[in-house]
C-alpha positions, 0 to 999 in steps of 0.5 A: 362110193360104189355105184348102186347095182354093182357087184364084185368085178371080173379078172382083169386082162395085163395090159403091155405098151406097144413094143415100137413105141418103146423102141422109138422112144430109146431110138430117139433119145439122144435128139428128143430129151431134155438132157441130151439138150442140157448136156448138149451132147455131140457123141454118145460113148458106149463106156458109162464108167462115171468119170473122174474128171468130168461127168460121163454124158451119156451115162446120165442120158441113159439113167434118165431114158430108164428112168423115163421109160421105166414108168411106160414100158410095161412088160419090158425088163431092163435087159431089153431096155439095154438092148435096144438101146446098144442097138440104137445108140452104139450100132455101126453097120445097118444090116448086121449083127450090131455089136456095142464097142467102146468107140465113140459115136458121133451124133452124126453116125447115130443119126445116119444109122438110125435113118438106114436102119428104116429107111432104103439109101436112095434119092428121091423117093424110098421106102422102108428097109426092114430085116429078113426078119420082119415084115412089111407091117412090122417094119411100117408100124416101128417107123410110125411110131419113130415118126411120133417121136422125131420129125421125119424130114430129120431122118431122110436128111440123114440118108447117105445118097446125093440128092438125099430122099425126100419123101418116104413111100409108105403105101402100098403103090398099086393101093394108092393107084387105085385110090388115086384113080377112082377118086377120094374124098377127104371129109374130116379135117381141120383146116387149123391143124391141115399142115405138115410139121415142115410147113409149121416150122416154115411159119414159126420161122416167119412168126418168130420175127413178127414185131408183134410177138408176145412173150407167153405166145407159147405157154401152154401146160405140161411143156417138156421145158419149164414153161412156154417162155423158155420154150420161145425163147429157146426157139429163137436162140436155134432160129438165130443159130441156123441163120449163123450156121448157114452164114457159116456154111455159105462163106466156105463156098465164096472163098472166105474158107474159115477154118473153124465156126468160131473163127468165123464169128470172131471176124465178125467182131467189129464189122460195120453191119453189126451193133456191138449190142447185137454182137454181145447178143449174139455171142451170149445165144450162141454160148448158150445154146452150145452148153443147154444153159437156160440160165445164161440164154438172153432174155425175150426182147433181147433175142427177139431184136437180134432174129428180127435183124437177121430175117430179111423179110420177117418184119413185113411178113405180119401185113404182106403174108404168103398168099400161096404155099410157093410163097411160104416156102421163099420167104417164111425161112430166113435161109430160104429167103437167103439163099432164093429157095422156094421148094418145099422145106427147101431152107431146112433140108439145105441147112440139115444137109450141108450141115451133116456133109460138114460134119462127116468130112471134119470126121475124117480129119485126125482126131488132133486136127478136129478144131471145130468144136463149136460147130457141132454143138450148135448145129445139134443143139438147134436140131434138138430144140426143133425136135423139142418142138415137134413133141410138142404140137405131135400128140405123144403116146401115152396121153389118151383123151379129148383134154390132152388132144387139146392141149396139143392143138392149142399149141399150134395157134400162135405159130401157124398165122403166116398160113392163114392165106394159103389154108385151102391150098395147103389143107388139100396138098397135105391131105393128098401129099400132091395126089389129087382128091375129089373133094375137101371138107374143112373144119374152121370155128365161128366168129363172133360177127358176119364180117369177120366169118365173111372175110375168113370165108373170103380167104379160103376161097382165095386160096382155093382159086390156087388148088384149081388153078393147079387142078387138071381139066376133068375128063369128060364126066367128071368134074374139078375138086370139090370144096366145102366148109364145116362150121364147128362150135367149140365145146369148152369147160369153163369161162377162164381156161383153167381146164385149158391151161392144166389147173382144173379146180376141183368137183367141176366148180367154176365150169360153164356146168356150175349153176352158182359159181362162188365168185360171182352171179350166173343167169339162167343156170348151167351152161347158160354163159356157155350158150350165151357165147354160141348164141352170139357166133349162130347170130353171126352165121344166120346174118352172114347167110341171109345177107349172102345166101350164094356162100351155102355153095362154101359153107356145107355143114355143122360140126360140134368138137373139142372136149366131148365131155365138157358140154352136154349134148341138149346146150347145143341142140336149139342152135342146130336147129336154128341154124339149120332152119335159118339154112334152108331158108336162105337156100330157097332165095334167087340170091343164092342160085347158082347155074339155075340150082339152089345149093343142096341143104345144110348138113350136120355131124358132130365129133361124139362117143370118143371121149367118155369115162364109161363106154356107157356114156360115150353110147348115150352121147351118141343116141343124143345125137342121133335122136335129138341133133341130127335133125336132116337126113344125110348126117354123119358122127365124128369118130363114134369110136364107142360104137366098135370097141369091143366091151369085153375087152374094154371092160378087162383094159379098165376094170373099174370106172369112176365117174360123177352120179350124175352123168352116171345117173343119166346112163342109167336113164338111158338105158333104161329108155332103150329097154322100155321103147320110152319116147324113142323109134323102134329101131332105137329099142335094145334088147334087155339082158335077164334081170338087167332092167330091174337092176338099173331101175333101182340104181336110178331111184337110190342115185337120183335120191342122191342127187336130187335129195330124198323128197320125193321118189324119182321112178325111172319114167319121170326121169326117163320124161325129163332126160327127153324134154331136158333135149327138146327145150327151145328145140322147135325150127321156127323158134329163133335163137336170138330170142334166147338170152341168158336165162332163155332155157328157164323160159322154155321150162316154164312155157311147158305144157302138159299136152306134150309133157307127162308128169309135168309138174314133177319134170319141171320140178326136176328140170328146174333142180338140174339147172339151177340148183347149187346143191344138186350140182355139187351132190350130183359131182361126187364120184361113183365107183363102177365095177366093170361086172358081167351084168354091165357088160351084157347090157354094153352089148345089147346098147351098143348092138341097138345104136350100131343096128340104127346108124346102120339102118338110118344110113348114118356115115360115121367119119373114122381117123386111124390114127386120131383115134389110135392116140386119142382113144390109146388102142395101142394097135390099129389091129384092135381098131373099132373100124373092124367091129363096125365094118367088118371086111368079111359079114360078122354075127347079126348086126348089120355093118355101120357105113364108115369113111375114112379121114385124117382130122388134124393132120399135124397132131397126129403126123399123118394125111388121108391117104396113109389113113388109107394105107394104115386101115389096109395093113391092120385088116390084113394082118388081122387075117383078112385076105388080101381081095376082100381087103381091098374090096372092103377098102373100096366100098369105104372109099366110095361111101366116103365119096357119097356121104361128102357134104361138098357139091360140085361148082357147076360149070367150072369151079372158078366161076363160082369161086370168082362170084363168091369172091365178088359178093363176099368183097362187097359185104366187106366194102359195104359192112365197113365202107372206109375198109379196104377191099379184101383181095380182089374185087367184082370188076375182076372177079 
């Protein structure tokens, strides 16, 4: 149906896909596609005649990168297609005209070639190369996207140069001196997703030889392998075969020179340490892996038993897990173990570098002498299975949205355990990529009972007692880093995960927002067995601080994420404020003074107006939030993206928007309230576009008839009324959550009264309807078809202006993720990034400039860490037109108002002070909670 009000659209803008992530995907296809692991290729032959006697490899490779791009690459011709791939694929020397010939080229040289065509042939650090050409921003931007399609560790392996690079300088060095010297703050990250792709392949390696190992840990939606089983069990057949190539590698420097791999496992045949059983195994993997054969590959338990055998501490690793990021590097890699490493991705850079070296000198041989042809379909099939991986917990390109975000992260859960003791440490070493910072917010999630937050509190601090230790003395006036910890709620959609795990039912049935689900009985309307669980994860917060009120130092704020869309904003306010209240209390105690201080008091944010169907609706759940969530002064927005997309462009991207009646009725409503000043402050009220208001007024009345059915007429007040109250329930300080049971929010509509509420009876009426209501739910998910007219882009404007002039006013510090919000939000460009509408370098128009700091969010799904944030939003103002001095003016002040906006406090007079009392009051709670359970690292006599 059409959306009432709406009228015959505006011309639409063409929309083309970004130019380097087309050629980053042609780049990267021979490493990342399934059919070059299927076909496990070893060499890609610039002749695509079929073949008479054996089907032409690199012919069926390339129909399938056309086919594949062909669907994304907007704008491109397939002539381009070709040339980027002759370009990639059969080039030779970097620097020159490439020129296809009808040689072979071995995946090494592909490899070697792809990485100089981006990369400076030096040891330690290097930077980009790019063509006379280029510039700097092109040549950083087509690596970026290079980096969001293979890992980047694969490509300095391939840098010709002894020793080979290991980290690639993006940033601009001056730029990075002067953050590094005047101090960052990183305070948006979380603490889940904090690890680099390395360090997450280090734990899946541990995690793979965990005796406890399930054989769906990695199922997930939309895999590029059939399912997660076969994903795993692909996994351990190329953890296997690394640990067998380095064995191989290995026996060549002690004497033991077999000439060719399969020589070598031939002598192996019989030997006393090896089972027959785990021979056969082994043979099969092996066999498997070098054809792409998922049919022949062994099945889970069986190459489970054969990794377990080969990881030398992989069984013990599950109760005595790395306790600092040193550790994790010696002992997470069987090679690393193998061969006493502790470096950083000591084990994979010395598999990916001796096994290169290999293959080049077996390319020197005469073609007649090359007898190891098993090698090398190992060796790339096993790096191909880890750059499978790495698309699979890398957010691609091309899926926007919270719910893709989600699955991505998901992803990382079963495979980052062996972290879990070093989260503090390694959150801070990424963020800074060993560049100092002064100070680190992480984001973790509730737990269901103060013991359990209280031991996850516990090992952070633990593990923040290394960063501090590692720290330099402060200058005087200055003080060590800071840490603080953010509780987010989770947001989710439904009981079972369906929407998690990809089959959505249809109209939003069986979600939390269902008030009668078909199959079964729900209490107390929507959301109420959403809540119920929220409730239960604030009782255990509220305890923990009451019991131990000194961990308000720790524990710095709240945060609500995940699905933006799934649950509503008014679910989350009484638990806000109940836990905020409860905050304040436990600061006053002695017990939680420090240095004769009480800790500063709670904080609040929240991740909104990223996700939205409407950018209407992404600015509604922002004024949600300003006006009913953050109840402290010093908040702060998550992402806030709708707040600096430009409508118009927005508007010609879209076109048309389907969204449910309700949620469109509930835009309606509220820019009706922003026009009429209806129960909201003056410096909320938006200026109403000529004949705006009388045309959503009389879209309220024709779609809340709609939904709420014709019995009444429903005058743009009354729902006005409600939509207020609707966020007011329970919302009082002093009321206690843990009075709140399954139907709690129908109690607070019946304590209601008519000095607070107008138009009582008909709100209640209402409220009751919306919340309990069956039919209502399922008329209010019929979709509506909204036309993106001139009439819906002038009120954008004037909404968007009104929010962006009170976050402005209210001194709100909206936390921007370049790249979070480059993928999530589908900008295709960080020239086009809302950061340059909201803070502009340079003063634009008459709405004062929104206060903005920068982050990295989830430095694994988005291939990044806080300082190329830094570096990406420099490059984008500039190449925007800005000068140069204003930029780095510009970046200096988001620099600073991330620096003031932080919720960490200073731990007065040194950190380890306090991170030792912490620990001591934190280990009794444990000790006394369960008195048989053993201490938890550490105790008061040695704190």
């Amino acid at each position: 149906m059409r959306a009432a009000g709406s009228t015959p659209g505006i011309p639409l803008m063409p929309r083309r896909v970004v130019e380097a992530y087309v050629r980053a995907e042609v780049a990267s296809f021979p490493l990342v596609s399934m059919t070059a692991f299927e076909s496990a290729m070893v060499h890609l032959n610039p002749n695509l005649d079929k073949g008479e006697r054996q089907p032409n490899r690199t012919l069926k490779l390339w129909r399938e990168c056309e086919h594949t791009l062909s669907e994304h690459a907007s704008g491109w011709s397939l002539d381009r297609l070709v040339l980027a791939r002759d370009f990639f694929w059969f080039g030779d020397e970097p620097g020159r005209r490439r020129v296809s010939t009808q040689r072979h080229v071995s995946m090494r040289l592909y490899l070697t070639n792809l990485a100089r065509g981006f990369l400076k042939s030096r040891p330690g650090i290097t930077w980009l190369e790019w063509r006379s050409d280029a510039n700097a921003f092109d040549a950083s931007s087509h690596y970026r996207w290079l980096t969001f399609a293979l890992p980047e560790d694969l490509l300095l392996a391939a840098i010709p140069e002894e020793p080979p690079p290991i980290e690639v300088r993006l940033e601009s060095p001056p730029l990075m001196q002067s953050l590094e010297d005047a101090g960052v703050a990183e305070i948006h990250q979380h603490i889940g997703a904090s690890m680099d792709f390395p360090l997450l392949w280090a734990s899946l390696l541990a995690k793979l030889a965990d005796p406890m190992l399930q054989e769906t840990a990695a199922e997930s939606p939309a895999l590029p392998v059939k399912d997660g089983k076969l994903l795993l069990r692909w996994l351990l057949a190329a953890a296997i075969a690394r640990c067998v190539l380095a064995e191989y590698m290995l026996s060549r420097h002690t004497g033991c020179r077999f000439k060719t791999l399969q020589k070598f496992l031939d002598a192996r045949t019989g030997s006393r340490g090896w089972p027959g059983n785990l021979l056969y195994i082994l043979a099969r993997t092996l066999q498997a892996l070098a054809r792409g054969d998922s049919e022949q590959l062994p099945r889970f338990h069986a190459l489970h038993g054969l990794y377990m055998a080969l990881h030398p501490v992989g069984s013990t690793l599950p109760d005595q897990r790395p306790q600092t990021l040193r550790e994790v590097w010696q002992l997470c890699d069987p090679i690393a173990v193998r061969l006493n490493l502790d470096d950083p991705n000591g084990g994979e850079r010395w598999l990916m570098r001796h096994g290169l070296n290999y293959l080049d000198a077996r390319e020197k041989e005469p073609r007649e002498d090359r007898e190891d042809l098993l090698f090398p379909r190992i060796f790339w099939q096993a790096l191909r299975v880890r750059c499978i991986y790495y698309r699979t917990v890398v957010q691609r390109p091309m899926t926007a949205g919270l719910q893709w975000f989600v699955r991505f992260n998901d992803r990382l859960g079963w495979a980052r355990d062996p972290l879990r003791d070093v989260r503090s440490e390694m959150s801070f070493q990424v963020a800074g990529r060993g560049r100092p910072l002064r100070a680190l917010e992480a984001r973790i999630t509730p737990r269901d009972t103060p013991f359990e937050l209280a031991r996850d509190l516990l090992s952070l601090t633990h593990s923040w007692r290394q960063v501090i230790g590692h720290s330099r003395d402060p200058s005087p006036g200055q003080h060590e880093p800071e840490f603080g910890v953010i509780i987010h709620f989770v947001k989710e959609r439904d009981p079972d995960n369906r929407w998690a795990s990809g089959a959505p039912p249809a109209g939003h049935r069986q979600t939390f927002a269902e008030p009668h689900p078909r199959e079964g009985i729900r209490m107390g309307g929507r959301y109420a067995d959403y809540f119920d669980k929220q409730v239960v994860k604030a009782r255990a917060l509220v305890k923990l601080l009451r019991d131990v009120p000194l961990v308000l130092w720790l524990l710095r704020g709240l945060d609500v994420a995940s699905v933006e869309l799934g649950v509503p904003t008014w679910v989350l306010v009484p638990i806000y404020h109940h836990i905020h209240w409860e905050a304040n209390v436990a600061a006053t105690t002695p017990a939680a003074m420090h240095h004769a201080q009480h800790p500063p008091p709670l904080r609040l944010t929240a991740h909104v107006g990223e996700d939205f169907r409407h950018l209407m609706e992404g600015l509604r759940r922002i004024f949600e939030c300003l006006q009913y969530l953050m109840v402290a002064s010093g908040s702060r927005l998550g992402h806030a993206t709708a707040l600096g997309i430009e409508p118009r462009l927005w508007a010609e991207s879209t076109g048309s928007v389907m969204m449910t009646a309700e949620e469109r009725l509930w835009d309606l409503v509220f820019e009706w309230r922003l026009y009429s000043s209806y129960r909201i402050p003056p410096d909320l009220r938006a200026e109403a576009p000529p004949g705006r208001p009388e045309q959503v007024e009389n879209a309220i009345r024709e779609l809340a008839a709609n939904v709420f059915g014709c019995r009444h007429d429903y005058e743009p007040p009354v729902l006005a009324e409600t939509h207020h109250v609707l966020h007011r329930l329970m919302c009082h300080p002093e009321a206690h959550v843990a009075e709140g049971t399954l139907d709690g929010f129908n109690h607070a509509v019946d304590r209601l009264n008519d000095e607070e509420v107008r138009n009582l009876p008909l709100v209640r009426r209402l409220l009751r309807a919306y919340r309990e209501d069956e039919q209502v739910f399922q008329r209010g998910q019929q979709p509506v078809d909204i036309t993106l007219d001139d009439s819906e882009l002038a009120a954008l404007y004037a909404v968007q202006n009104a929010l962006r002039r009170a976050v402005s006013m209210r001194q709100v510090v909206v936390e921007v993720n370049p790249s979070s919000n480059l993928l999530i939000g589908d900008m295709m460009d960080l020239r086009n990034h809302p950061i340059l509408r909201l803070h502009p370098p340079e003063p634009q128009g008459s709405v004062p400039p929104v206060p903005i700091a920068v982050s990295s969010d989830d430095p694994i799904v988005f291939s990044t860490w806080l300082m190329h944030e830094y570096a990406l939003i420099f490059e984008a103002a500039l190449t925007a037109g800005y000068p140069e001095r204003c930029v780095t003016e510009w970046l200096d002040k988001i620099r600073r108002t991330g620096l003031d906006g932080r919720f960490t406090v200073a731990w007065l007079p040194r950190a380890s002070t306090l991170a030792e009392a912490l620990e001591c009051k934190l280990n009794e709670y444990l000790h006394n909670w369960i008195p048989s359970a053993r201490r938890v690292r550490g105790d008061c006599q040695s704190a």
